[in-house]
N, C-alpha and C positions, 0 to 999 in steps of 0.2 A: 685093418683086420682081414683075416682071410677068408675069400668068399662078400665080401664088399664091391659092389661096380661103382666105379667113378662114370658120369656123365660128360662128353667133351663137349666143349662150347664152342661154337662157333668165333670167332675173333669177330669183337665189333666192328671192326673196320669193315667186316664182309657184309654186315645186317643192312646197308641201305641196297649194296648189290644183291643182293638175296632177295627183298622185297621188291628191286627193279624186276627181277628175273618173275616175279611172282607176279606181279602187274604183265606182263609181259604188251607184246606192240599192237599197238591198237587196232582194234578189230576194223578190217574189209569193210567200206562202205558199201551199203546196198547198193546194187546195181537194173538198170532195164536195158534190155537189148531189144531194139527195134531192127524187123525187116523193112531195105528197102530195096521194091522191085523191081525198081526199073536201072537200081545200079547195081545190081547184083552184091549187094553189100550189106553189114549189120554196123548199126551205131550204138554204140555201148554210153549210156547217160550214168555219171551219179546223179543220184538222185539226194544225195547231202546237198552237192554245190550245185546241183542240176545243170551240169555243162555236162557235153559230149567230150570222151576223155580218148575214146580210140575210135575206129572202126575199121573193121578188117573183111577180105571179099568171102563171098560164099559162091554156091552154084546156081542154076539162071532162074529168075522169079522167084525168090523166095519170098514165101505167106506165111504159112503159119508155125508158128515157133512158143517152142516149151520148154522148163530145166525139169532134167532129173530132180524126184525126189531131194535127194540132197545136196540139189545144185552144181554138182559134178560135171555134170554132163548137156551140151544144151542142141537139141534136137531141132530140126529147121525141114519144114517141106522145101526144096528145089524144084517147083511146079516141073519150068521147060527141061530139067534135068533128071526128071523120071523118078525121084530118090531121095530119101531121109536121110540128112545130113548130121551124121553123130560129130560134135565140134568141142574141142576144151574150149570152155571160156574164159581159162586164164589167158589164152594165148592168140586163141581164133584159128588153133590150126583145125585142120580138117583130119577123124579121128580115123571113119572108114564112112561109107553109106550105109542103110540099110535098103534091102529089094522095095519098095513102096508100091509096086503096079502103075498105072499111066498116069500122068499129069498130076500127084499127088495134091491136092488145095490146103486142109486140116487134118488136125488131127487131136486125138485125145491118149494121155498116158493112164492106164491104169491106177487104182491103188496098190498094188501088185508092185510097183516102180522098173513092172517091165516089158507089159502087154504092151501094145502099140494100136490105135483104131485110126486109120489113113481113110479118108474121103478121096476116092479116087474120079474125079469128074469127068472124063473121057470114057470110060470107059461102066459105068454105073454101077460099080463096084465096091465094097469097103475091106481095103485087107487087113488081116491083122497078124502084125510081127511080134516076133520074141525078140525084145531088142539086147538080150544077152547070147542068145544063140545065133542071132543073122538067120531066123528062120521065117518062112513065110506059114504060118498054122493054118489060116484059112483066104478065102475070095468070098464074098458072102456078096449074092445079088442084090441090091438094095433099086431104088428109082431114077430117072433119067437125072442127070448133071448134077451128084451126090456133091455138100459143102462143109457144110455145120458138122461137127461131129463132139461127142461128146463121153463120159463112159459116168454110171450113178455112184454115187461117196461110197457105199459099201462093194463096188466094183463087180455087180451083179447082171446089170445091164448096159449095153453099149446102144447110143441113138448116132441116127446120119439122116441129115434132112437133105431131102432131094430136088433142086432150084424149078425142073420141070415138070415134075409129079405133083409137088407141092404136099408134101409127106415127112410125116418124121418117121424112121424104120427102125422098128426095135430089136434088137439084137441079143438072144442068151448070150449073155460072156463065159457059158461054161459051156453050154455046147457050140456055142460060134454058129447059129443059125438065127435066121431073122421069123420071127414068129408076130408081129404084129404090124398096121402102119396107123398111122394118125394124119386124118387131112388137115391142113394150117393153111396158110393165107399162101398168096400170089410171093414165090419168089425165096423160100427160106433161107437165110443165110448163116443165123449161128444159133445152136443151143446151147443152152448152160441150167445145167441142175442147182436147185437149191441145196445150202448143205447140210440140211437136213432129208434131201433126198428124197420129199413129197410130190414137190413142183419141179417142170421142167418150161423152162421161159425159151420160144424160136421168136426169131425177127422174121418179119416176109417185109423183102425190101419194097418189093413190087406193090404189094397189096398194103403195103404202111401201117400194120399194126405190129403188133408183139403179142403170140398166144402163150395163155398158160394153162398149161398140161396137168391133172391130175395123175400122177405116175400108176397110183395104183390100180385106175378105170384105163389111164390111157386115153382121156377123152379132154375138149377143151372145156376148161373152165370159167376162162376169161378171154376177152378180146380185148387189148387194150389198145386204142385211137390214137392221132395223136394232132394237135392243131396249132400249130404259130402264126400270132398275129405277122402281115405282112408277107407272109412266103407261102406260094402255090403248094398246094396239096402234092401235084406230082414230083418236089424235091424234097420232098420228107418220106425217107427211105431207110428205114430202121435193118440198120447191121450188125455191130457188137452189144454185146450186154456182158455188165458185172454188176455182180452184189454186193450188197457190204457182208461181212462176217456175220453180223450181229442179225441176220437175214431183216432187217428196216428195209431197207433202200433196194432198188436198183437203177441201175441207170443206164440210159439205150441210145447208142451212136444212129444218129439222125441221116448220115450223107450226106448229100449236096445240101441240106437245107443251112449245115454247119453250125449244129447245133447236137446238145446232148441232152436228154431227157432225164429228171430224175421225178422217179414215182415211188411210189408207196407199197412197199411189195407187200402190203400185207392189206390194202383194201382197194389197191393198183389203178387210183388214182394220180394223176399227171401232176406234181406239185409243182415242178420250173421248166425251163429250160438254158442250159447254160450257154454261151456264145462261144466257140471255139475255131480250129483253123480251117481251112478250107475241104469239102472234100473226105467229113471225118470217117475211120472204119472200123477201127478197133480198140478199147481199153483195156487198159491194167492197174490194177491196184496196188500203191505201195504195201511193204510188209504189214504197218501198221494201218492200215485203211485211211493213213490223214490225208493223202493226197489219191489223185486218179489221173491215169495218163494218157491222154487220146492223140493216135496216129492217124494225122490227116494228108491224106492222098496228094492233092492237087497243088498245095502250101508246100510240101515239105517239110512238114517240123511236126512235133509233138506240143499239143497244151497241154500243161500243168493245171489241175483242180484243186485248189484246197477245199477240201471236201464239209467240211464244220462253216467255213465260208461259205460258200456254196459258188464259188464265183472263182474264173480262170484267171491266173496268176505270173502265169511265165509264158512265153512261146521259146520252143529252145530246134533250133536248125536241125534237118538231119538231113539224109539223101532224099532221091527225086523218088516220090512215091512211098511212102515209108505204109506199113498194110497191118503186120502184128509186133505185138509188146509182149516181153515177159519179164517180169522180175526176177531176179537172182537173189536166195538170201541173202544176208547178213552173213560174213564168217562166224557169227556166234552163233545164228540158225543153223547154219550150216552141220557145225562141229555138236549143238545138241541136237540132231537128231533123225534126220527120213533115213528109210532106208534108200539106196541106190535105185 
């Protein structure tokens, strides 16, 4: 009749091609990219089959390393190379630098996915870049031999703890001026905000504790200790720290004593300590919090945590000195969601 639409069908023979195209190829296994500095190199781990699958070179001393928001992009200090290394990590090429100021150590990305806060240790400074414009916004004086650096979940404040001063320096992130400092123990090496943005947790490697910061006093709240049967007090040297999600847990890279702490982040008592590689400096957390990765200095390699275990599981090779971890989503994190 006229004025009737007919519907066309697809021809069956197409409907398993069509559902193939619909499934489409199997999403990107998550990945960790480890610096290591003494080879001027990055090892790229799945963390499905947990083998080192590439590693490709960077510029000299690379430490501290992060992805873009949406994984795009993976950002690398080049300590002796003066400069932030913007890298595809599909490929490992080198994208361009950004200006970083002297001997760059760490550093913190914004919520923003494009502030940049560089712990500049030579020169006692923290700059911070637009890492879409290649611009330098400010130099903000901070304390002798700046390291730790960090920026808070709602991207209000920027900290840099300073190895000499023995200070955490806090930092407006909208005016780019440093307006407060907090004394901490002998030595700070890394800070990490909780994510809800209360607490802020430093290691002082020297002084062997882990303070925690009331963010909104600014003052310490806690002192947390730490003591293993068998190993001298002065190899128990607290450096990285991560949380879990669920803010329970954290857990604190030990150093020479070669061990990792896990405490109770919510009454910050010492519950284990887990046995790992030589030399350890820095973790990272799988996407899904099951496992935790520590990069140990003197070994070479990376332990695997399975974390619901509580007990390390893999030791997996990497270069000579291997310092920071960063996870790379998932291509399905990836594709739902950060911005750049």
């Amino acid at each position: 009749m006229t004025g009737t639409r007919t519907r066309r069908r697809a021809p069956s023979r197409l409907l398993p091609l069509l559902l193939l195209g619909l499934a489409g190829a199997p999403a990107r296994a998550e990945e960790a990219f480890v610096s290591n500095e003494r080879d001027n190199t990055v090892s790229v781990i799945d963390t499905g089959t947990l083998e080192v699958t590439r590693t490709f070179a960077v510029g000299r001393r690379p430490r501290g390393i992060v992805f873009s928001r949406d994984g795009r992009r993976l950002f690398l200090c080049a300590s002796d190379s003066d400069a932030v290394q913007v890298i595809d990590p599909e490929t490992g090429r080198l994208l361009h630098n950004l200006p970083s100021g002297e001997d760059p150590e760490q550093f913190a990305l914004a919520p923003d996915g494009r502030t940049l806060f560089i712990a500049n240790e030579e020169n006692a400074t923290t700059t911070v870049v637009d890492a879409e414009t290649r611009k330098v916004l400010a130099q903000v004086d901070v304390g002798i031999e700046p390291e730790g650096m960090a920026v808070s979940p709602d991207g209000r404040i920027a900290v840099t703890t300073s190895e000499t001063t023995n200070m955490v320096h806090w930092i407006d992130a909208a005016t780019l001026k440093a307006v407060d400092a907090t004394p901490v123990g002998q030595r700070p090496r890394h800070a990490e905000f909780s994510r809800d943005g209360t607490r802020l947790w430093v290691s002082s490697e020297i002084g062997g504790t882990v303070s925690v910061i009331d963010v909104a006093t600014r003052q310490v709240i806690e002192t947390i200790p730490f003591e293993i049967k068998g190993v001298a007090g002065d190899r128990i040297q607290p450096v990285g720290i991560a949380l879990s999600r669920d803010g329970r847990l954290a857990y604190v890279a030990l150093g020479p004593s070669d061990r990792v702490a896990v405490v109770d982040a919510r009454t910050y008592k010492v519950l284990s300590y887990i046995l790992v590689g030589r030399r350890v400096w820095h973790l990272a957390f799988t996407g899904d919090d099951s496992r935790l990765l520590t990069t140990n200095g003197v070994s070479g390699d990376v332990t695997v945590i399975d974390v619901a275990a509580g007990k390390a599981v893999k030791s997996i090779k990497v270069g000579r000195f291997p310092w920071g971890a960063a996870v790379r989503p998932s291509g399905d994190q990836r594709s739902a969601g950060a911005a750049p």
